[in-house]
C-alpha positions in Angstrom: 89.4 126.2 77.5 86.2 124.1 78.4 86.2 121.0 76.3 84.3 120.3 73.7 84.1 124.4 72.9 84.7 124.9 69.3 88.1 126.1 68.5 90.2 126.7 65.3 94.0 126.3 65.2 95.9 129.5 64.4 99.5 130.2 64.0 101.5 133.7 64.4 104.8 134.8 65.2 106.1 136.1 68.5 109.3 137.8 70.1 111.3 135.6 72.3 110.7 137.2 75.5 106.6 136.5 74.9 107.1 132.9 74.2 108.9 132.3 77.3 106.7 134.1 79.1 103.7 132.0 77.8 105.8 128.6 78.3 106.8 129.7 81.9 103.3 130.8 83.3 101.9 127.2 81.8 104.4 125.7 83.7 103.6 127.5 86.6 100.3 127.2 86.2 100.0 123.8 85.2 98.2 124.2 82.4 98.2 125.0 78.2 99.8 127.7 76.4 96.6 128.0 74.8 95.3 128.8 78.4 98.1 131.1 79.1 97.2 133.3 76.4 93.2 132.7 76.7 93.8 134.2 80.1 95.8 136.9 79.0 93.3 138.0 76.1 90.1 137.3 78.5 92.1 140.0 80.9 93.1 142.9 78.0 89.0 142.2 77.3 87.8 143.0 80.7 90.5 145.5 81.2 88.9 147.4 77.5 85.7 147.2 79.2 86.3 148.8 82.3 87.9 151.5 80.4 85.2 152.0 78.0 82.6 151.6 81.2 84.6 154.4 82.7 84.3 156.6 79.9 81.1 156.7 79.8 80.5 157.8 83.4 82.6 160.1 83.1 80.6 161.5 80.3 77.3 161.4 82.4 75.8 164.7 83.9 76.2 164.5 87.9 73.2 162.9 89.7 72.1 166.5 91.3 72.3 167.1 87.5 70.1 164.2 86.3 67.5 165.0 89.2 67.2 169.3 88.9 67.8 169.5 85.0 64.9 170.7 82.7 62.4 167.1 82.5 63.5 165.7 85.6 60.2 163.7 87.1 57.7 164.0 83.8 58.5 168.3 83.2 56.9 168.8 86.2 59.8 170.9 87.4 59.6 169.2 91.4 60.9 166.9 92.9 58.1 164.2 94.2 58.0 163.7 97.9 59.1 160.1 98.3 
């Protein structure tokens, strides 16, 4: 975590196996715990993004769609010639 970055101290419970995970990847790593688990949150957030991005192409129409559907180019019902 960049210094200087605001930050507010927190405390929760975990299962043994995920706090020696956390203390063996710092140590690893060289770094904080706090890092370890910045990491890990920053990566669950990218990972709920991709899935969500995903989603949503996959809920588009097909591009031949997009282009010969009903108000493709202005209504005009052809395809310009560029």
């Amino acid at each position: 975590m960049p210094r200087g970055q605001p930050s507010k101290q927190t405390q929760f419970r975990l299962p043994p196996w995920a706090l020696q995970f956390i203390e063996r990847a710092a140590a690893q790593r060289h770094t904080t715990k706090t890092q370890v688990v910045l990491d890990a949150l920053q990566c669950l957030q990218e990972q709920e993004l991709e899935e969500l991005m995903a989603e949503g192409y996959e809920s588009l129409p097909a591009q031949d769609e997009l282009l010969d559907g009903p108000g493709a180019f202005g209504g005009h019902g052809t395809r310009p010639a560029w």
